[in-house]
C-alpha positions as CSV (number, residue, x, y, z in Angstrom):
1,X,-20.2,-2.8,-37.6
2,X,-23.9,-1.8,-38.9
3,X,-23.8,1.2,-41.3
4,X,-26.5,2.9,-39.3
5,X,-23.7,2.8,-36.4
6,X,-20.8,3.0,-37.9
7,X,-22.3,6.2,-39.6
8,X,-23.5,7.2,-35.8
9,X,-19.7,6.8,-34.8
10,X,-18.6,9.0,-37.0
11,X,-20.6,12.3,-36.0
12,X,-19.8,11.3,-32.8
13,X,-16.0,11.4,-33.4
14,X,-16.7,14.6,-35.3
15,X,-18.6,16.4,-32.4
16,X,-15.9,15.1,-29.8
17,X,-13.6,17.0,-32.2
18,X,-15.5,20.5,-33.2
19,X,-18.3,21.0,-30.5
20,X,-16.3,19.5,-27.5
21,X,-12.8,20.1,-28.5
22,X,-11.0,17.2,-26.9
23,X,-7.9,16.4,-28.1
24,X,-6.8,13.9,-30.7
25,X,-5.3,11.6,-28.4
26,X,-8.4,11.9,-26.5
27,X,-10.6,11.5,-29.7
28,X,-8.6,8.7,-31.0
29,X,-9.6,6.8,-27.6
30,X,-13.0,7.1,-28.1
31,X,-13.2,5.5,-31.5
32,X,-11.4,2.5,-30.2
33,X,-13.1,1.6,-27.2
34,X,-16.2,2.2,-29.5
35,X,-15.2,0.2,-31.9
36,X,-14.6,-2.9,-29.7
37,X,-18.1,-2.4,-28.3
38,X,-20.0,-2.2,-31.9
39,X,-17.6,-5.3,-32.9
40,X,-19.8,-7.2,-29.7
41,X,-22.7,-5.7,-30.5
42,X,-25.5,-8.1,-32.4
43,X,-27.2,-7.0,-35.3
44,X,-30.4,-4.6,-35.3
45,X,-31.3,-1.9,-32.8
46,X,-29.1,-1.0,-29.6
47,X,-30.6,-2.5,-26.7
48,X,-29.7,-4.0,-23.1
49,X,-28.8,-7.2,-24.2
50,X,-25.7,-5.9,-25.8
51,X,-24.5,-3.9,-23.1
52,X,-24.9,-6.5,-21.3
53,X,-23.1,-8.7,-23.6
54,X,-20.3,-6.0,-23.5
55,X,-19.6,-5.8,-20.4
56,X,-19.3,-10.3,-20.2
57,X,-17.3,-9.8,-22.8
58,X,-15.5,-6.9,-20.6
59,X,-15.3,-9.0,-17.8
60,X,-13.7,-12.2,-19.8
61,X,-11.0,-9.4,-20.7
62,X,-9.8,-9.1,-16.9
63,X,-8.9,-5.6,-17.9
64,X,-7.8,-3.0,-15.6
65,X,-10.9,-1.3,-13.8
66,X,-9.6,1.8,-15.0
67,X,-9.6,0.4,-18.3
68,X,-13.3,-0.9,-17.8
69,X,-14.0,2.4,-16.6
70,X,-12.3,4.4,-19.5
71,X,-14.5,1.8,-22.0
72,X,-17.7,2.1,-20.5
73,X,-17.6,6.0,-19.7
74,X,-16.9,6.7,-23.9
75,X,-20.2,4.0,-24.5
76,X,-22.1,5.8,-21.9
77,X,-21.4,9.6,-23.6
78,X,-22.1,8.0,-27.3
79,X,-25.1,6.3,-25.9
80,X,-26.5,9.5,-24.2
81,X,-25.3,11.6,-27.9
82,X,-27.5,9.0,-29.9
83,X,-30.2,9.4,-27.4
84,X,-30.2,13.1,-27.6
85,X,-29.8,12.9,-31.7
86,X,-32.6,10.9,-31.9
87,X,-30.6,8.0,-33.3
88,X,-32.2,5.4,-30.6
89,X,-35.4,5.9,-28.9
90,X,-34.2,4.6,-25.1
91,X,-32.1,6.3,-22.7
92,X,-29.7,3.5,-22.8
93,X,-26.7,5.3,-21.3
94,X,-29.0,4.8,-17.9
95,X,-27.6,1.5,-18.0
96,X,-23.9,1.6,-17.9
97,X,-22.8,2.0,-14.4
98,X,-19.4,2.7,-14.3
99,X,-16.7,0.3,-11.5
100,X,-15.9,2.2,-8.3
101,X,-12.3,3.2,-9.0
102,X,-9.4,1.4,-7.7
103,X,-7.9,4.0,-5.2
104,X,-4.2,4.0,-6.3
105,X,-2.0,7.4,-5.0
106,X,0.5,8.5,-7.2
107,X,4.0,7.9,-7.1
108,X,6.5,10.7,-5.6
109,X,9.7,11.4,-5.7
110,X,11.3,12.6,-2.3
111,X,13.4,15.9,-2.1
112,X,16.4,14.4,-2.0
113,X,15.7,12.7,-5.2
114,X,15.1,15.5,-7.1
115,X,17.7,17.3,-6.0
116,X,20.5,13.7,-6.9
117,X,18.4,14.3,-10.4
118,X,18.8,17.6,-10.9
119,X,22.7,17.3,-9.9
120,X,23.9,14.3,-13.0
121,X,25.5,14.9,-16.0
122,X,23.6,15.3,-18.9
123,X,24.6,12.2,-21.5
124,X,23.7,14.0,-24.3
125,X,26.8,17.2,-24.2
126,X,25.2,19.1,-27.1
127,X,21.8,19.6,-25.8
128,X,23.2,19.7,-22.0
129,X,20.7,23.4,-21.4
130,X,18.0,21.8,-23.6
131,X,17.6,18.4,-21.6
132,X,18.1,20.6,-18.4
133,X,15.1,22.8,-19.6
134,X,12.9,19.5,-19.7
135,X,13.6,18.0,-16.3
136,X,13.3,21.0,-14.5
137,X,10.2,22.4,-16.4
138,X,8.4,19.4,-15.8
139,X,9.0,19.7,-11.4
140,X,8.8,23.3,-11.5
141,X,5.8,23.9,-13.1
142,X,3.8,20.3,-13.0
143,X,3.2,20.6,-16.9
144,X,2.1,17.7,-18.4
145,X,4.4,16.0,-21.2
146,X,1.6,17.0,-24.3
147,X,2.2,20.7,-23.0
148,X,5.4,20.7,-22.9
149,X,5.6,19.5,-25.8
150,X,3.7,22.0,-27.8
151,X,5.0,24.7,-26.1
152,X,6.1,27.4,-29.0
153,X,8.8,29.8,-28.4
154,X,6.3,32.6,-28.7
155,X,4.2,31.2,-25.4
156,X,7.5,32.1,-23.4
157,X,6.6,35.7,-22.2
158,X,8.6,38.3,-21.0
159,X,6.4,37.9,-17.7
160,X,8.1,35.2,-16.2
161,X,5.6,32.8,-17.5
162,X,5.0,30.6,-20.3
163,X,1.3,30.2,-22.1
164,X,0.1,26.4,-22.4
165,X,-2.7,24.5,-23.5
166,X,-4.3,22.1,-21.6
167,X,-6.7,19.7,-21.1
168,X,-10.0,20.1,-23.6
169,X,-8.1,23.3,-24.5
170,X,-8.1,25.2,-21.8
171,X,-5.1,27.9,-22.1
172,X,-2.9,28.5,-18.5
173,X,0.2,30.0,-17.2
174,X,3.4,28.4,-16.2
175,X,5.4,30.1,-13.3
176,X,8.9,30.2,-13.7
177,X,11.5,31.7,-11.5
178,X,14.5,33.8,-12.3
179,X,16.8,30.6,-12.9
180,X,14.6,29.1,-15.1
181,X,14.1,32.3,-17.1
182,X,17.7,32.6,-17.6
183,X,17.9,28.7,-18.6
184,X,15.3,29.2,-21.4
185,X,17.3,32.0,-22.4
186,X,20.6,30.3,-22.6
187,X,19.0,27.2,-24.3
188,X,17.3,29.6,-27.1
189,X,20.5,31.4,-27.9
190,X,23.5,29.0,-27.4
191,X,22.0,25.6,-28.4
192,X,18.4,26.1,-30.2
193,X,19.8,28.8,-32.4
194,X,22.8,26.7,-34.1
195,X,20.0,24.3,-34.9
196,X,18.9,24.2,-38.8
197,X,15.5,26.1,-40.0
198,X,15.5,27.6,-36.2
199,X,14.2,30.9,-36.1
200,X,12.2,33.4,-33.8
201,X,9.1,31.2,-34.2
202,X,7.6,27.4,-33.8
203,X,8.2,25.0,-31.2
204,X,10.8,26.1,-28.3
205,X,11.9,22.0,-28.0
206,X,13.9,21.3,-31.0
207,X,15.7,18.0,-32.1
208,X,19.1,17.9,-34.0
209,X,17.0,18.0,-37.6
210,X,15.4,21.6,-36.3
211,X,12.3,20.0,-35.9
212,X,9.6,20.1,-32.7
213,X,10.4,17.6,-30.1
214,X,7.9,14.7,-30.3
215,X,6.2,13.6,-26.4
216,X,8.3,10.5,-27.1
217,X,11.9,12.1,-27.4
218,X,10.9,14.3,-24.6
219,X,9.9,11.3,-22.3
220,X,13.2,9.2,-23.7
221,X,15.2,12.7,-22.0
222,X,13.8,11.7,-19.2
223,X,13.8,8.6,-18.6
224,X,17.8,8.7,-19.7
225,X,18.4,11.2,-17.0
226,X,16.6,9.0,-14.3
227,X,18.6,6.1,-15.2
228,X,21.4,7.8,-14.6
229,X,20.5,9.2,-11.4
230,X,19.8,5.4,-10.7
231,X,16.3,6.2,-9.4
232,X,13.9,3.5,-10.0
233,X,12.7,2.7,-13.8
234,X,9.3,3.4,-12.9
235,X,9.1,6.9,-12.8
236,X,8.1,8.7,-15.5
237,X,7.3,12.4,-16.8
238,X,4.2,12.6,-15.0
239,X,6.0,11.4,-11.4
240,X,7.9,15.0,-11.7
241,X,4.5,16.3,-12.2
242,X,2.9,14.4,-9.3
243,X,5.9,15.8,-7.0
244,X,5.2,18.9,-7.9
245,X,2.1,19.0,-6.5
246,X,2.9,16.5,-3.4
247,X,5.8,19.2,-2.3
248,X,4.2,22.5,-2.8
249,X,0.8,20.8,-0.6
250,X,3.8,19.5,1.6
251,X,5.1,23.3,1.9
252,X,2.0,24.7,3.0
253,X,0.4,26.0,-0.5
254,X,-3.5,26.4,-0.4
255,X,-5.2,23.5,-2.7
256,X,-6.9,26.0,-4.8
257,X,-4.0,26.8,-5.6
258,X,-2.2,23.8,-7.0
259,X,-5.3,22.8,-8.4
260,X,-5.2,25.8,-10.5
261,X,-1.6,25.4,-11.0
262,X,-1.9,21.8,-12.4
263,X,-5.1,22.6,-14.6
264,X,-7.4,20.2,-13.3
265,X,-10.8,21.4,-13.7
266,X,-12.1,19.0,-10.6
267,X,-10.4,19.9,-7.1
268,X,-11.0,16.6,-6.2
269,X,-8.4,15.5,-8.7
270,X,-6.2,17.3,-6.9
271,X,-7.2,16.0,-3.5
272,X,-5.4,13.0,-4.2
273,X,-2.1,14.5,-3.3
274,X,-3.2,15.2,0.3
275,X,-3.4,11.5,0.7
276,X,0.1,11.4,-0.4
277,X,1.1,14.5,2.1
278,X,-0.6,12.5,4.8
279,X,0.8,8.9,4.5
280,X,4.0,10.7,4.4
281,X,3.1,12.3,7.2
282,X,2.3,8.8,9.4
283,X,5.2,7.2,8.2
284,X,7.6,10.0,9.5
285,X,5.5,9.9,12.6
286,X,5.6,6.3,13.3
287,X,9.8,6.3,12.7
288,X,9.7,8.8,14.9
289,X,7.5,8.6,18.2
290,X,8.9,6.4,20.7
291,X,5.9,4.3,21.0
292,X,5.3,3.6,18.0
């Protein structure tokens, strides 16, 4: 990587981090995708030819187009944040046309599903409330496992809802009914508080050390749980999330609304769970009709 670049890189990374304030997972995506394309790149000044040779040596990858896409969306923004630093003297970023997107719906879980899910034993006996808390968190309030995760005991107000931070840190509120209330309570007094170095303070998901619960311990509670339930390995975290959405769209709720429910910042995001509604919809139709 040229030191004029790899300099570049840097005060890219570094106004992802303070001017933009995207995450670090986020940030941390960036810099590699970058990477690999300044790895391609030939020596001297940016030009066509190697985004051109990048995206050959994209398409010798056969990667995912969502993975193409992902690649070739962080060159374009550090191509149009040299161009606007003055770091090249062409609008290169004009040149990266980003793949039509591969129109995959998310998966759902059915009703009944949830409801064999919610119903199994907890494997783990002393953090029964605790694991509870997570599965039904994540289908009642569509939170994403990185909020979830940072959610600190503090964000739990007395107003039946619970303060998160989203996506390029945008703060929301999580709804929670009376059961779920009383579930955060009993968690918090009966299981968090035997924990050591719990107190009144710092992250409301706790492991056995007293320590917050990493997004990897949180999505190993469950995946346990959906093994049990035997529902299909599969689903995920994020499927609760997705059937979230699909049922309250399913139950009549406006769109606006689950989109600003979810956090997404583009309702068309969120569009993609009437598609769900609807093949739904045309498959109970077509069991149903007699000519069909």
């Amino acid at each position: 990587m040229a030191g004029k670049f790899d300099s570049s890189l840097k005060d890219f990374l570094f106004h992802l981090n303070f001017e933009r304030g995207l995450s670090p997972h986020t940030i941390s995506a960036y810099s590699r995708d970058l990477s690999d394309f300044l790895k391609v790149k030939s020596g001297g000044e940016l030009s066509v030819t190697d985004i051109r040779h990048y995206l050959r040596y994209l398409n010798e990858a056969h990667l995912k187009v969502s993975t193409v896409s992902r690649k070739l969306s962080a060159l374009k923004t550090y191509l149009r944040f040299l161009f606007r630093e003055n770091l090249i003297s062409e609008p290169l970023y004009q040149q990266v046309i980003l793949p039509k997107p591969e129109q995959t719906l998310p998966k759902v879980m059915t009703v009944a599903q949830i409801q064999s899910l919610f119903v199994q034993p907890i494997l783990q006996a002393r953090f029964s409330r605790r694991d509870q808390l997570i599965l039904q968190l994540f289908y009642a309030t569509g939170c994403r496992i990185s909020e979830l995760s940072a959610i600190q005991l503090a964000d739990v107000a007395a107003d039946d809802a619970i303060r998160v931070l989203g996506k390029g840190s945008k703060v929301r509120s999580l709804i929670i009914n009376d059961a779920l209330r009383h579930l955060i309570q009993a968690y918090v007094s009966e299981e968090r508080a035997t924990l050591p170095r719990a107190d009144q303070s710092g992250p409301l998901f706790l492991n056995k050390n007293g320590t917050g619960m990493s997004r990897t311990s949180i999505y190993t509670v469950v995946k346990r749980a959906l093994r049990v339930a035997n529902l299909p390995s599969h689903y995920s975290p994020h499927t609760l999330r997705h059937s979230f959405a699909t049922h309250l769209l399913d139950g009549g709720l406006d769109l606006r609304v689950v989109q600003a429910l979810l956090g997404h910042a583009d309702i068309s995001t969120t569009q993609r769970y009437t598609h769900v509604s609807r093949d739904q919809l045309k498959q109970v139709y077509k069991q149903a009709h007699p000519r069909q």
